[in-house]
Structure formats: structure tokens, C-alpha cells
N, C-alpha and C positions, 0 to 999 in steps of 0.2 A: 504494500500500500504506500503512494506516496502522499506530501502535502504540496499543494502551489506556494511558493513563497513571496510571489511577490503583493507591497503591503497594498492596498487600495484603499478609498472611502469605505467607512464603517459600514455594516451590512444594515444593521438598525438605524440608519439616517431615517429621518422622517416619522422614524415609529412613535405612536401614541402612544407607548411602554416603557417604563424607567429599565434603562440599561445597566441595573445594579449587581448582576452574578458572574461572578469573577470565576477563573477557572479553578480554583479551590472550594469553593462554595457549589461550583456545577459540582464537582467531585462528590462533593458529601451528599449532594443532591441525588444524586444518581445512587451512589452506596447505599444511601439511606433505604433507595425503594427496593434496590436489590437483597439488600442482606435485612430480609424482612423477616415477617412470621413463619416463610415456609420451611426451615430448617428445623425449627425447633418443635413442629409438628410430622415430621415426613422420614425422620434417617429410621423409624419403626417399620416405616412401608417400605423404605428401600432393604432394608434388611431381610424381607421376607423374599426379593427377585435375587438379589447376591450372598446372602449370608451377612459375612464379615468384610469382605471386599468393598463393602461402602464408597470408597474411594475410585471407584471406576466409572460409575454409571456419574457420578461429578465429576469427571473430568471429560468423559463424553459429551455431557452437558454445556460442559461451559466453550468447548470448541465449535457446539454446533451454535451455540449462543452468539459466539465471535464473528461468524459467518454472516449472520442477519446485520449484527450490529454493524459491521462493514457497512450495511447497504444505506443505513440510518444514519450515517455519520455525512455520506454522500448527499441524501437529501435535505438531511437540517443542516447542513454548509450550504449548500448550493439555494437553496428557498428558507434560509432564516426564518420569513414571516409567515411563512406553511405553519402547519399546525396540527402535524400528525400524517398516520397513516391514510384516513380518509381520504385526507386535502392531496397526498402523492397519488391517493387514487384515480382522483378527479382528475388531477392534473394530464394522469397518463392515460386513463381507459375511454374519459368524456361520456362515461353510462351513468346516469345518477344510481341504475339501480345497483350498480356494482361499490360505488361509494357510500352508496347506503348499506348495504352489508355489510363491508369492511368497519366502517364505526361502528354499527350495530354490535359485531361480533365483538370488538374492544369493549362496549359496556356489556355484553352477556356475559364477556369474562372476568370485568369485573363484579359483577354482582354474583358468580356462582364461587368465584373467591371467596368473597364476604362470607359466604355462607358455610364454605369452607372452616377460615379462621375463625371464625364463629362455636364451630364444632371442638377447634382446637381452643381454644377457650375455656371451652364447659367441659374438656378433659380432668387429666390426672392435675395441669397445673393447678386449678380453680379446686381440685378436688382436695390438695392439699388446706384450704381454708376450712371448705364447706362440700359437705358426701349430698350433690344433688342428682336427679337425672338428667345427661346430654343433652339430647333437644329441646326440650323444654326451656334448659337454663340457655341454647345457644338461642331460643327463639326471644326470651326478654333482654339477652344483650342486645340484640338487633334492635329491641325496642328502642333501647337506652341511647344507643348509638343515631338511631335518629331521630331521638329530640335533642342530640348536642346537636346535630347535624341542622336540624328547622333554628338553634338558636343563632348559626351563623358564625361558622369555623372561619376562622381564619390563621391559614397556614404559611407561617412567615421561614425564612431558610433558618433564626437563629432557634425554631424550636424544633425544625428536622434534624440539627446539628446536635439539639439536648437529647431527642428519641435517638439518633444513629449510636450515639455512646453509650447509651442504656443495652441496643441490640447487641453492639458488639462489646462491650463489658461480658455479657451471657455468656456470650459462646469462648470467649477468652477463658472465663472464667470452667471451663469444661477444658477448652486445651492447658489450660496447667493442672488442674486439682489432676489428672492423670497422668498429665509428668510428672507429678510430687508420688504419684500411686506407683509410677513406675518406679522412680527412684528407691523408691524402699521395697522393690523385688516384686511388687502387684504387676496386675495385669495378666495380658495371655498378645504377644506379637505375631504370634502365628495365626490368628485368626484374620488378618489383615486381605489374608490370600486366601482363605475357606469360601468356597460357594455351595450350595444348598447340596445336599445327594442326589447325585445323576443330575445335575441342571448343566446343560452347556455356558459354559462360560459367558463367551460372546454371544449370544441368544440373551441369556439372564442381564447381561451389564446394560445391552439393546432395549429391554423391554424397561428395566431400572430407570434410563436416560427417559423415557417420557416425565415421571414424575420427579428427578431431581431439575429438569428443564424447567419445572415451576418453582424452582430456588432462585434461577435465574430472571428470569420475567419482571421486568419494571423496568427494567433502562428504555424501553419505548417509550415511555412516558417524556421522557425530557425532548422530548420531539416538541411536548407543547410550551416550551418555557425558551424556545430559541431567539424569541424576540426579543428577550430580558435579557441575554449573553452580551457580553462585552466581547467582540471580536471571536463569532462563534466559526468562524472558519480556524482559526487556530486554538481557538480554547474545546470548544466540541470534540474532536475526536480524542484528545489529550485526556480531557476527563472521563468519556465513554468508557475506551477502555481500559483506561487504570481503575476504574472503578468496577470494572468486570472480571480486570486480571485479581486485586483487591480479594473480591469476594468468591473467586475463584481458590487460592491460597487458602482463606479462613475455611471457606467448605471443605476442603481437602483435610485440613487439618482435621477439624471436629467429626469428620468421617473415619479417620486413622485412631482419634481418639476414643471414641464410640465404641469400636470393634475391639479394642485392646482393652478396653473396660469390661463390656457384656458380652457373652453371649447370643448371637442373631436369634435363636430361640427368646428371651428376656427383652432385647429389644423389640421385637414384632411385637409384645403381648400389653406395651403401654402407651398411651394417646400423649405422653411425656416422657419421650425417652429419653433426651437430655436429661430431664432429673434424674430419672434412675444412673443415669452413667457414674453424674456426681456424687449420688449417693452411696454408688458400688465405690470408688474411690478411696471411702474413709475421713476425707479432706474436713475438718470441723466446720464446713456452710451448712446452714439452717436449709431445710428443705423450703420453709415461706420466702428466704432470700431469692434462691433461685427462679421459685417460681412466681414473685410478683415481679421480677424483671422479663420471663415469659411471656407474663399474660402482659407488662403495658407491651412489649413487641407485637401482640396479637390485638392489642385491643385501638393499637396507632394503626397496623396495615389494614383492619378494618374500616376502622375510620376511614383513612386515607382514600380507603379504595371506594366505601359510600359514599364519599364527597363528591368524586371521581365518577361515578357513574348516575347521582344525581344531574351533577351540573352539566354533562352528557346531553341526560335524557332531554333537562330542561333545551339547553340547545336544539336539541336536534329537534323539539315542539314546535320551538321559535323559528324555527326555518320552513316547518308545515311538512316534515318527515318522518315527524309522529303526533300522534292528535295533538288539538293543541291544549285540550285540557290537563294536558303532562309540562306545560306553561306558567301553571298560574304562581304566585308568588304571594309570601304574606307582606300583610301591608307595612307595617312595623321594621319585621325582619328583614327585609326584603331577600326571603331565602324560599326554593323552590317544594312547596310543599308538598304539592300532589305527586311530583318525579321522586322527592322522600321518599313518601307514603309506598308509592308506586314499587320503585326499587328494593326498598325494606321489605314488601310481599313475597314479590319474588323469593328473592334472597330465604327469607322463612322457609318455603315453599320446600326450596331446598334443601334447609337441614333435614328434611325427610326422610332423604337418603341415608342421613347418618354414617357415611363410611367419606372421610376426610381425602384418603387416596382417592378415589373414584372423583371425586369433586375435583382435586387436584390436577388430573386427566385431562374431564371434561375442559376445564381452563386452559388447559395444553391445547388442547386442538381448536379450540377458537383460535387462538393466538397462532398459533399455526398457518390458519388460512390467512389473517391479516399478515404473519410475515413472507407467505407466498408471495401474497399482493405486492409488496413492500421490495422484495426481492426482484421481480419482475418490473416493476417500476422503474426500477434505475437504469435498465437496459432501455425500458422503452422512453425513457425520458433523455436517454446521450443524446439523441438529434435537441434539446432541446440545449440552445446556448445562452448560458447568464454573462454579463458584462467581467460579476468579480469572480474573481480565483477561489475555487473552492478544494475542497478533499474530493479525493480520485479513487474509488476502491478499485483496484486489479477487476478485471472484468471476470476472472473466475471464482471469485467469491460471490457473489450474488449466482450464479448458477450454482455453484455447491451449495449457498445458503436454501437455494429451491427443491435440490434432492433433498437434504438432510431432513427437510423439513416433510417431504414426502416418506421420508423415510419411517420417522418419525408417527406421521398419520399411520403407516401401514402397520404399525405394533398395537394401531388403538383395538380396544373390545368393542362389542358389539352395544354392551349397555353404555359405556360412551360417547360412539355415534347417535345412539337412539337420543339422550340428556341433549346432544349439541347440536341436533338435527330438530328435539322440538322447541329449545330456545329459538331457533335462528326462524320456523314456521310462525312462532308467534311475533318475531318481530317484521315478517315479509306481513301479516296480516295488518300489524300495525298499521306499515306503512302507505300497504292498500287505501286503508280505511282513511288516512289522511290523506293519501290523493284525492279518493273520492272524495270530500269534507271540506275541498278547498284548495287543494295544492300550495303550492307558495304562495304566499303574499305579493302581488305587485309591488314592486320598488322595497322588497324586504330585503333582509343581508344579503350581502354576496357568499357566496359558498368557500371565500378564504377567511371569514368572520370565524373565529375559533367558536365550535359550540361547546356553552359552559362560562363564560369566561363575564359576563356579567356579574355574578353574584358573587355572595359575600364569603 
């Protein structure tokens, strides 16, 4: 991959957006959303495709991760004031109906996340305060989470920066307590390389790489925050991926760690298997230490993610590409209540399932078809010439990033497709139903209006 080096006018000239994120602060931005809740909910379910080999199917992961990210790094340089997947959609395909899926599929997946971390939530960490039942309790988080959410978040970089050290404090705090367990003779290193009885190797690490690929997942996000970069043609891809290699290294680690601690039998068998590690260790942490740093990591990407799929859906109302009564707003608050409402259902709907893994999938494969898109965009976007110099991915990243991603699809299950095939039915009806209802609004946004980005 190279970078253009020569310097030009500012890419954000002109912008109505304060140009305040520096490439340190994109960094933490980026880390922040990556090294999220899904760790500290997931190394039980990778345990059960590899054993103790944990470390394989994250490192598969975070390669095919890199391959997309390439192509993301090309588009938010090259279209600073873009605004995601969508907008490279629109840009390259010119189908509304194909841009409307592609967002759609970004907020399915975040709302079946929520519902996800939700689950991980009302596990063993939560269980350490109070012995409740799962769904029930991940269905009044979601409550809770969207009446902070109607009161009007506002998420500023200095308190991503307080939540990133909380997350990774955690997981630190799991790579030493079992250096200190190893140092005095504990552990088991041979399990590092154990995979299941009779599982193929590469088969098991292949089918693993779907659900550690959702460890990865959030650096697409900063696609929307490119207009706020200071000099995002050299600051973007700098932060991408150090913040990918970053949390790439910490996975590896608490994967090595994990397996040298427990048993892949004992890890499978708890909805907190980070704590158990710690607590197999010996190390004198309070089991409520570890797990209220947990749960705030699960109860922020929640958050985060209903913020995130609210201000979405409102968008996308407001454009007339879903009813518009997924629009309205309180008057006071001036925060989208019925997109709330809306998406918190959903979300519920789905703790049903009850199986965190399966959730984690589904999310995979949404995400999947947007990085297809995303992938192929940047090929069909090279006729398209910008004035300034931007990031250049090698042309065979973006075609690798399109296999791996198929690749990927072809490991899903059958109950998978069916979870992300009826998401994706009820949001084509949606949008049906708001064509019919009025289509766009005359003289409404233009379709490079980020949707979302109103509110508070």
C-alpha cells in the first residue's frame, strides 16, 4: 500500500464540521470501537471451534479485517465528506435500492449486536452481583439503555478515551494475573496448540474466524467522523490501522492467555470466560472488580451501538427510506424517539435467541455484504478522479478483501442466513412502504447528508 505525498488544501475546507480529531485521538477512536464488548463475551464460543488454539481463528480474523480496511482507508481519503458505506454505495452503483441495503444492513447489524451484548451483560458478569435470569434481565437493560439514549447522549472523544482504558485495563488485567500464574509454575502451555478431537484444524480455525471477525468490527465506523479529521488523507490510514494492528496484538495475547489458564472444556461452559481465567489464576482481584469493568465495556458498546442505529434509522426517515414516522423527535430532547423505541424492539426481539454466538454470526454476515459493497466500490470508483492526493490501496487487496469475505459467508449456518435474511425482508418492506407513502421529499437532503447526524 502506498500514501500520495504531496501536501494540498485541506480536504475539510469548506466543511460545516469542526476539524478537531487529530490522529491520536482518531486512534483511540477507532481502538475504542474495536476492542469492545466482543472479547470478553466470545473467547467461550471460540473455544468450542478450536479448543485451546484460541489464537488462530484471531489472527485469521484480523488479516481478513486488514483486507477490507484497505479499501476504507481509500474511500474516507479520497471522499473525506462521504459518510460511510452507503454514500461509496451510491457513489459507485447509482441504484438507491442497493444503497438502501447496504445502510440498512449497517443498522441490522447494529441492532442485533445490541442484542447480543445485551445477553453478555445479563451473563456470569452481572451474575457475579445478582443470580437473575438472561433474557429477561438483557431485555430491561435495553430498557434502560434507551431512556439514556431518549435523554440525549452525547458522545464527546474525551469520554471514549475514559471507556477505551476501562476496556483495555480488562483485558491487561487477564494478560498479567497469568503471567504472574505462570511465573509460579500454573498454567498448562500446551494447550495453546490443542484443537477439539478429530476436528481439522484449518476447517475449525475457518469456521472460529467468523465469530472472532466480530472482535474486529467497528473500524467502519470512522468512515462517519472523516469530516472532523485534520488532514484525513495522512492521518486516516495511520490510525486505521495501528489501531487494528493494536487490537490485533491485545487479542492474540488474551487468547494465549485464556488457553494457558483453562481448559477449552471450562471455557465453553461460561457466558464470562474472562472471569473464570482470572479466577483460575489465583491472582488476589475481587471477582466484582473484574466484572464491573466487563459489564461498563458491554454496557458502553451497547450504548454506543443504540445510539448508532437510532440516529440511523432517524436518518434514513428523514430522507423518506423509511416511514417517516421512525422521524419524529421529542420536543424538549430533541432526540429520536420513535427510531428509540423502534430499534430497542427489535433488539429485545432478539434476545430470544438467547445464544450470544449465533447473534455474533448473524452480525458477521450483515457486515459482510456491506464490506463486499465497500470492496467493490473502490474498483469501480478508480475511473472516478479527485483533484487531492489521497491513499492508494494495491489493487489486490480489495479483490482479496471480496473473496475472504465470501469466504467467510460460505462457513455461515443455515439458522444465520435465515436471522439475516428476515432482518434484511423486513427492512426491503420498510422501504417499500415508504416509497409508496411519499418517497423523498422535494428539495429534501441530498443523499451525501450523513443520516443520523442531527441529533443530540
Amino acid at each position: 500500500m502506498t500514501t500520495d505525498t504531496t501536501d494540498r488544501a485541506a480536504d475539510a475546507q469548506g466543511s460545516k464540521l469542526r476539524q478537531a480529531i487529530t490522529g491520536p485521538l482518531l486512534y483511540l477512536f477507532i481502538l475504542g470501537d474495536v476492542l469492545g464488548a466482543g472479547i470478553y463475551a466470545l473467547m467461550g464460543t471460540l473455544s468450542g471451534d478450536v479448543g485451546g488454539a484460541l489464537w488462530a481463528p484471531l489472527v485469521l480474523a484480523l488479516l481478513l479485517a486488514l483486507r477490507t480496511a484497505g479499501s476504507y482507508a481509500e474511500l474516507v481519503t479520497k471522499y473525506p465528506k462521504a459518510g460511510g458505506a452507503a454514500v461509496f454505495a451510491e457513489r459507485a452503483y447509482k441504484v438507491p435500492m442497493v444503497s438502501f441495503l447496504v445502510g440498512f444492513c449497517m443498522l441490522a447489524a447494529g441492532v442485533t449486536s445490541a442484542a447480543g451484548l445485551s445477553l453478555a451483560f445479563a451473563g456470569d458478569y452481572f451474575g457475579t452481583f445478582v443470580d437473575l435470569p438472561p433474557v429477561p434481565t438483557a431485555i430491561v437493560f435495553l430498557a434502560l439503555i434507551a431512556c439514556l439514549n431518549a435523554r440525549g447522549i452525547s458522545d464527546s472523544l474525551k469520554s471514549n478515551v475514559v471507556m477505551t482504558i476501562i476496556e483495555v485495563s480488562g483485558l491487561v488485567i487477564v494478560i498479567v494475573a497469568v503471567a504472574v500464574m505462570m511465573g509460579g509454575g500454573g498454567g498448562d502451555v500446551a494447550r495453546i496448540g490443542e484443537f477439539p478431537s478429530g476436528a481439522n484444524p484449518a476447517l475449525a480455525t475457518l469456521s472460529a474466524a467468523i465469530v472472532a471477525y466480530y472482535s474486529f468490527v467497528g473500524f467502519e465506523t470512522s468512515a462517519n467522523v472523516a469530516e472532523e479529521v485534520r488532514e484525513p488523507r495522512k492521518v486516516y490510514p495511520r490510525a486505521l490501522f495501528g489501531a487494528l494492528a493494536t487490537a490485533g496484538v491485545v487479542y492474540v495475547l488474551v487468547g494465549l492467555a485464556s488457553a494457558i489458564a483453562l481448559p477449552a472444556s471450562e471455557l465453553g461452559e461460561s457466558s464470562g470466560p474472562l472471569l473464570q481465567v482470572v479466577a483460575a489464576t489465583g491472582v488476589p482481584i475481587p471477582d466484582w472488580v473484574f466484572s464491573l469493568i466487563a459489564l461498563v465495556a458491554v454496557a458502553n458498546g451497547a450504548l454506543l451501538t443504540m445510539i448508532m442505529a437510532s440516529r440511523v434509522t432517524y436518518g434514513m426517515a428523514e430522507q423518506r427510506l423509511l416511514p417517516v414516522v421512525l422521524g419524529k423527535v421529542l420536543p424538549n430532547r430533541k432526540t429520536p424517539w420513535t427510531a428509540i423505541v423502534a430499534t430497542t424492539v427489535v433488539a429485545m426481539l432478539l434476545t430470544l435467541v438467547g445464544d450470544v454466538g449465533t447473534l455474533a454470526e448473524t452480525v458477521v454476515l450483515l457486515l459482510l455484504f456491506v464490506f463486499i459493497s465497500t470492496n467493490v466500490a473502490v474498483l469501480v470508483l478508480r475511473r472516478d478522479h479527485v483533484e487531492h492526493d489521497h491513499f492508494r490501496v494495491w489493487t489486490f487487496v480489495p479483490v482479496l478483501g471480496v473473496a475472504s469475505c465470501v469466504l467467510l459467508l460460505t462457513q455461515q449456518s443455515g439458522q444465520v442466513w435465515l436471522y439475516a435474511a428476515m432482518l434484511i425482508a423486513v427492512g426491503v418492506v420498510l422501504y417499500l412502504v415508504a416509497r409508496l407513502t411519499g418517497g423523498r421529499r422535494s428539495g429534501g437532503r441530498r443523499t451525501d447528508d450523513r443520516p443520523g447526524s442531527p441529533t443530540a
